[in-house]
N, C-alpha and C positions, 0 to 999 in steps of 0.2 A: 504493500500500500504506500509506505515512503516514496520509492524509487518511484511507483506511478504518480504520484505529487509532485516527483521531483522533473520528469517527464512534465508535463502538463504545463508547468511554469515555464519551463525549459522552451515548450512549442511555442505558449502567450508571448514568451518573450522575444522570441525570431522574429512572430505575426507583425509587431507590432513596436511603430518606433516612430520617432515625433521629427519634426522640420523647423528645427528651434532660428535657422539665419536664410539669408541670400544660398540658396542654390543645396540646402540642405545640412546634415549633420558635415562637417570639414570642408563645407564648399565645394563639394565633388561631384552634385549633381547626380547622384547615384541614390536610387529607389531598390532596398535592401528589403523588402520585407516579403516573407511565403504568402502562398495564398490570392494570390494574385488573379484576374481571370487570364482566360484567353483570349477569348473573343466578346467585342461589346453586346450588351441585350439587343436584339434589334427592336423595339423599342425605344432602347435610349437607355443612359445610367441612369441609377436613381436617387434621383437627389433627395435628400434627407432631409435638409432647407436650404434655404435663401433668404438672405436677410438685406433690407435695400443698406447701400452706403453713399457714397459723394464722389469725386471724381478724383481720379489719382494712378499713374504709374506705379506705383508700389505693390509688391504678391508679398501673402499672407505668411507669417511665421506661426508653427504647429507647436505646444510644447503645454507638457503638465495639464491639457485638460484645455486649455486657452486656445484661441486665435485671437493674433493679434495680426492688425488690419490698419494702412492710416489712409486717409483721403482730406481731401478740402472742400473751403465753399468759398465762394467770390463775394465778396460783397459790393466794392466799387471798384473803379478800374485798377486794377492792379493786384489791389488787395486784396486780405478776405483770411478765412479761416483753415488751422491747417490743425487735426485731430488723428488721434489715436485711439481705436475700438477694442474693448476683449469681450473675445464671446465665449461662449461655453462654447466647447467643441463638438459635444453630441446634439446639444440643444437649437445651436445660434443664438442662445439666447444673453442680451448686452448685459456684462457684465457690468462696467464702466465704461466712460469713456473721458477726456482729458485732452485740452486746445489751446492753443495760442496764438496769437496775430503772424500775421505775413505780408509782406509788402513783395510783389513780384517783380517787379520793377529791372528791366536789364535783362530777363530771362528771354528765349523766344518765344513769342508769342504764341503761337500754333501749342507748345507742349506746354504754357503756363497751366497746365489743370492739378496742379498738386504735386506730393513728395514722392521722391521714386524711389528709394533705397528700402528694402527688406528690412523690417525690426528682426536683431539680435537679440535675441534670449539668453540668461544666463542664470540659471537659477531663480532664486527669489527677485529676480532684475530684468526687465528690459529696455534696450536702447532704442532711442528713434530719431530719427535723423528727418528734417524738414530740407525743400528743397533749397533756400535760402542761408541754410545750412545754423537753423536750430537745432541743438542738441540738447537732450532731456532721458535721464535715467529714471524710470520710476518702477514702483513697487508693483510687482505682477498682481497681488493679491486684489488692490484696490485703486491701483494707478494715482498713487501720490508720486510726486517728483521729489526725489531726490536729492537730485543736483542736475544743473543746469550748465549748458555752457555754450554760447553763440559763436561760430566761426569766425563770423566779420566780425564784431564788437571785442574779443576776446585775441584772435590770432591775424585779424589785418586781412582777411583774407579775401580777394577779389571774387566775388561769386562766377563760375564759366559761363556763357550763355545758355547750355542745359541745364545747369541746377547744382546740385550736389549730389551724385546719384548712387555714391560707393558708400554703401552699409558698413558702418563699423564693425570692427572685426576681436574678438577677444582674446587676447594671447596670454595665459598664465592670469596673472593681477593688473594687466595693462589692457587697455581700451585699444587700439589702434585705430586710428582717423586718418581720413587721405583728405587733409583738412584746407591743404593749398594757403597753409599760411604765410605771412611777410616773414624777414630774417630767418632763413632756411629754416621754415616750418613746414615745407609741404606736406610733409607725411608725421604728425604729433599724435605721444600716446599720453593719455590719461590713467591715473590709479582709477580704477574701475569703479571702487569701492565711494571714492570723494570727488572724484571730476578732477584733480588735481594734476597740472601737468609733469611728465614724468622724466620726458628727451623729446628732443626737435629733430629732423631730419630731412635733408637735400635742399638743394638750392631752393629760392623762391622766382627765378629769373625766368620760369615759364609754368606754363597753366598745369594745375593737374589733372588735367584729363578725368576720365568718369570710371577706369578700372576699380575694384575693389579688390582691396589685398587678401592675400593669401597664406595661409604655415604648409611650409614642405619640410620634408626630411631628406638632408642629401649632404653625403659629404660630411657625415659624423656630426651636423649639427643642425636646429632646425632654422630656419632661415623663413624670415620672413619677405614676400613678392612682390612687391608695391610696380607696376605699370604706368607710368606715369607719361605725359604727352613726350617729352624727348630720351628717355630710356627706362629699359627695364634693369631696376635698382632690388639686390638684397642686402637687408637686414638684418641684424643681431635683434629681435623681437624683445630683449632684457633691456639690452641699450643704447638702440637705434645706430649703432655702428656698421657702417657700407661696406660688408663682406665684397661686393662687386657690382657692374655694371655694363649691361651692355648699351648702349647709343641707338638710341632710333626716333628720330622724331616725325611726329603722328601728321599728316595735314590737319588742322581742321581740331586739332588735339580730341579726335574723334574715336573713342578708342573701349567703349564699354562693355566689349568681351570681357570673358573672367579666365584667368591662364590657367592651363590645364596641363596637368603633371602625371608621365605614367612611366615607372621604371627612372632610369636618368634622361628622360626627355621631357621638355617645359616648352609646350606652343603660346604661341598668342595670333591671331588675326584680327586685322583693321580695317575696316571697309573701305578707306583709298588706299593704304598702304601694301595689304594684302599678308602675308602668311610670313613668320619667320620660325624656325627652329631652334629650342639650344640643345646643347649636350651638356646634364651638371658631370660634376666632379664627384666620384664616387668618393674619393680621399680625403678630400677636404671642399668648404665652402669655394666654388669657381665655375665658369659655365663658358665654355665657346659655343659659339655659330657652328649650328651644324648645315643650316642652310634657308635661303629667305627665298619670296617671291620675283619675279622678276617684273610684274606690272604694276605701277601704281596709279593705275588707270581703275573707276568703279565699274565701268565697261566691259574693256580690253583685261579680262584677268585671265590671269594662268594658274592659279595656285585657289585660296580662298580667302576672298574677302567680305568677311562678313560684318553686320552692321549692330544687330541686336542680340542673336542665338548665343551662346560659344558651345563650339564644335565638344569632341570627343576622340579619344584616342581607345583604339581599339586590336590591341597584338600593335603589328606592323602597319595599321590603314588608320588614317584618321576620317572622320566623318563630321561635316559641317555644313551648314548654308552661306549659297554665296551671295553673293552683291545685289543680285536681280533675282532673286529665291532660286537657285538651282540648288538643290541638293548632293553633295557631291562626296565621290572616295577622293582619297590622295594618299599617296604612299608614303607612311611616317618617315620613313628613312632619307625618300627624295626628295618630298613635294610633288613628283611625278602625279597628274591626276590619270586616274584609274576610268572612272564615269560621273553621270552627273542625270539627276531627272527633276523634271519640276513636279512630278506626283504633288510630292508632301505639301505645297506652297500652293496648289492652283490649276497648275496646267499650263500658267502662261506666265512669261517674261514678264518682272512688276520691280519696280525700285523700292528696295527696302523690304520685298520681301522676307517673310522671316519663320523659324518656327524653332520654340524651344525646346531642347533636347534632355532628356533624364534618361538614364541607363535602368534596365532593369534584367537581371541576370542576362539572357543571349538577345533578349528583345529592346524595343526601345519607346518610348513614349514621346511621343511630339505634340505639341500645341501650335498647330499656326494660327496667323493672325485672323485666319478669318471664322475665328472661335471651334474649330474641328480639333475631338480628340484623336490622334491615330497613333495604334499598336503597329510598328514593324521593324523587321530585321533588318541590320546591313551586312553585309558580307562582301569581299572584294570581285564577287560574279555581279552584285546589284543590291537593288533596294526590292524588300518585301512586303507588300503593306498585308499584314493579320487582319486588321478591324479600324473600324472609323466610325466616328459616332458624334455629333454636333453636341457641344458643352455649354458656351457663353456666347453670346453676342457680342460681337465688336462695337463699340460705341466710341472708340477715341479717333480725332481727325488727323491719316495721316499726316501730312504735310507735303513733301516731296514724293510721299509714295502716293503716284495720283490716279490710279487704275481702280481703290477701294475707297468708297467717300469714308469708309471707317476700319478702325484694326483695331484688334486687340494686342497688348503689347509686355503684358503684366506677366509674371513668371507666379505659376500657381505651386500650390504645395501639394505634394505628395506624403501623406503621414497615417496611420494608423487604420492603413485598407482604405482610404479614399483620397480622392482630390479635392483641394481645396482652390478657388480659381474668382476671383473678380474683373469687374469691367466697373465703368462710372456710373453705373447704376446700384447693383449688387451685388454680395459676393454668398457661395454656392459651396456647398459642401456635397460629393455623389460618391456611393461607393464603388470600389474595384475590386473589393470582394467577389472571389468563386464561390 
């Protein structure tokens, strides 16, 4: 009877696992839990609730029972209200919620609709990040604040014209902020625990781009990834000391993929830039070029340039969307691309198309913009699509991308056998339960 207790917990606990930041438990994008289905109801999933919220870039964080969710409201030009929601997780039902002024001002307009960065969860804490670049720690239980602390008023820091869109990141008892402050503040950490600043790091002499950082392990030490518009910079995550760098600077400091690490290889792709590779150092903290794109044309690409998704590394093949939503292999090794289909995205050639990607043991989940769930394989013979099945409605205006008068663009969460998924109206909880 033990042992089958001990069995049971054992299963509960594989089943079942929470999406506390930006892109999941270590950033990785990876959907770990059994139980999963295979093919969607035809019908449709079933959604559990929906609960209306406000308008916003930002996908939800899963953790302890909670969804937490933020959005805004306008009130006169410019301005308006930028909020944080916790729901019960099985319920929807509001737990609190907790707001602050905004002044948009400087932002582009088209995407002024709210904050885009994933709340970070940490325990009895979560962080959230305003696009203007409020920051506010408060209490999961009943969303008191904390501590506070404003990037411009606090760190000088020039807001970019999309926002502030890189989710703090938790490293040990430091906060990590890609905060773009003045006197080489770009990338400052805070004691988690008081707001208190801890070290400053890298120049201030250009924008910081919209990557969020990352902890890898490489090279006997963990190092922390920071992306930033003119190079990829690591980290001593204790005390901001620049292990190394490599140079690359972004057009457009246009760059909010999230870098992805498998084995000693660390990609990142750009949507004018296009694809680079490194090689770390297995012996110590160091990373050469193992090989970049050769187009930095959003067109003319040869490699992957992507604008919203980030890609996946998979053995030897990486797997990403490009520029104009083609879906595509590439050979990790070379860059060499393999194939490419617009399945996932539409069917047809669209700027900015996009569709986010989570791993799920041999299969893969994707969200395009034009609110479709799809289950499918890649392999270096092609793309598999399993099942598809319509989730949320697109309500955001793209901009540049003028083929869809709306897209969806929000990264939803995968946690505890379901999806968790918003747009500017509501957000949805559906199971994926078999």
């Amino acid at each position: 009877m033990h042992s089958l207790a001990i069995t049971l917990l054992t299963v509960s606990a594989a089943f079942a696992e929470d999406w506390p930041e930006w892109r999941g438990k270590g950033r990785t994008g990876e959907f770990r839990e059994e139980g999963i289905l295979d093919r969607f109801p035809s019908t449709g999933l079933k959604v559990t609730w929906r609960v209306p919220v406000r308008s916003s870039f930002a996908g939800p964080a899963v953790a302890d029972g909670r969804v937490f969710v933020l959005d805004w409201t306008p009130a006169q030009t410019n301005r308006g209200t930028e909020r944080v929601l916790a729901l019960d997780e099985k319920t929807g039902k509001t737990l609190w919620t907790r707001e602050w002024p905004a002044n948009y001002t400087g932002l582009q307009g088209t995407y002024a609709i709210g904050p885009r960065a994933t709340p970070t969860v940490d325990g009895d804490r979560v962080y959230v990040l305003g696009a203007m670049g409020a920051l506010h720690c408060l209490r999961v239980t009943d969303g008191e604040i904390l501590w506070s602390r404003d990037y411009v008023k606090d760190f000088g820091t020039n807001v970019p014209v999309w926002g502030m869109a890189a989710a703090p990141l938790i490293a040990g008892n430091r906060l990590i902020c890609l905060a773009g402050g003045a006197n080489n503040g770009k990338v400052i950490a805070l004691d988690k625990m008081t707001g208190k600043e801890v070290w400053r790091a890298l120049d201030s002499d250009s924008e910081p781009g919209y990557s969020p950082p990352v902890l890898i392990m490489a090279g006997g030490r963990q190092q922390l990834i920071q992306w930033h518009s003119t190079a990829i910079a690591s980290l001593d995550p204790e005390t901001g000391k620049t292990y190394w760098q490599q140079p690359w600077r972004i057009n457009l400091a246009l760059n909010p993929s999230t870098p992805v690490m498998s084995g000693l290889r660390l990609f990142f792709t750009a949507f004018y830039n296009g694809p680079m590779m490194l090689t770390l150092d297995s012996a110590k903290p160091a990373a050469t070029l193992a090989w970049k794109g050769k187009s930095e044309s959003e067109i003319d690409t040869d490699g992957l340039h992507s604008i919203i998704g980030t890609p996946v590394i998979d053995g030897d093949y990486l797997y990403g969307v490009d520029s104009y939503g083609q879906l595509r292999c590439l050979n990790a090794r070379t860059g060499e691309r393999i194939w490419e289909t617009f399945a996932a995205t539409g069917g047809v050639k669209a700027r900015w198309a996009t569709a986010l990607i989570v791993k799920h043991k041999d299969r893969y989940f994707l969200n395009n913009d034009a609110g479709d769930l799809i289950l499918a394989r890649f392999t270096p013979k092609g793309y598999e699509e399993l099942s598809r099945a319509f989730l949320i409605k697109p309500t955001s205006k793209p901009g540049n991308r003028r083929e869809k008068e709306f897209v969806n663009w929000s990264h939803p969460a995968y946690a505890n056998g379901h999806i968790v998924a918003r747009n500017d109206e509501e957000i949805i909880r559906a199971s994926l339960a078999r």
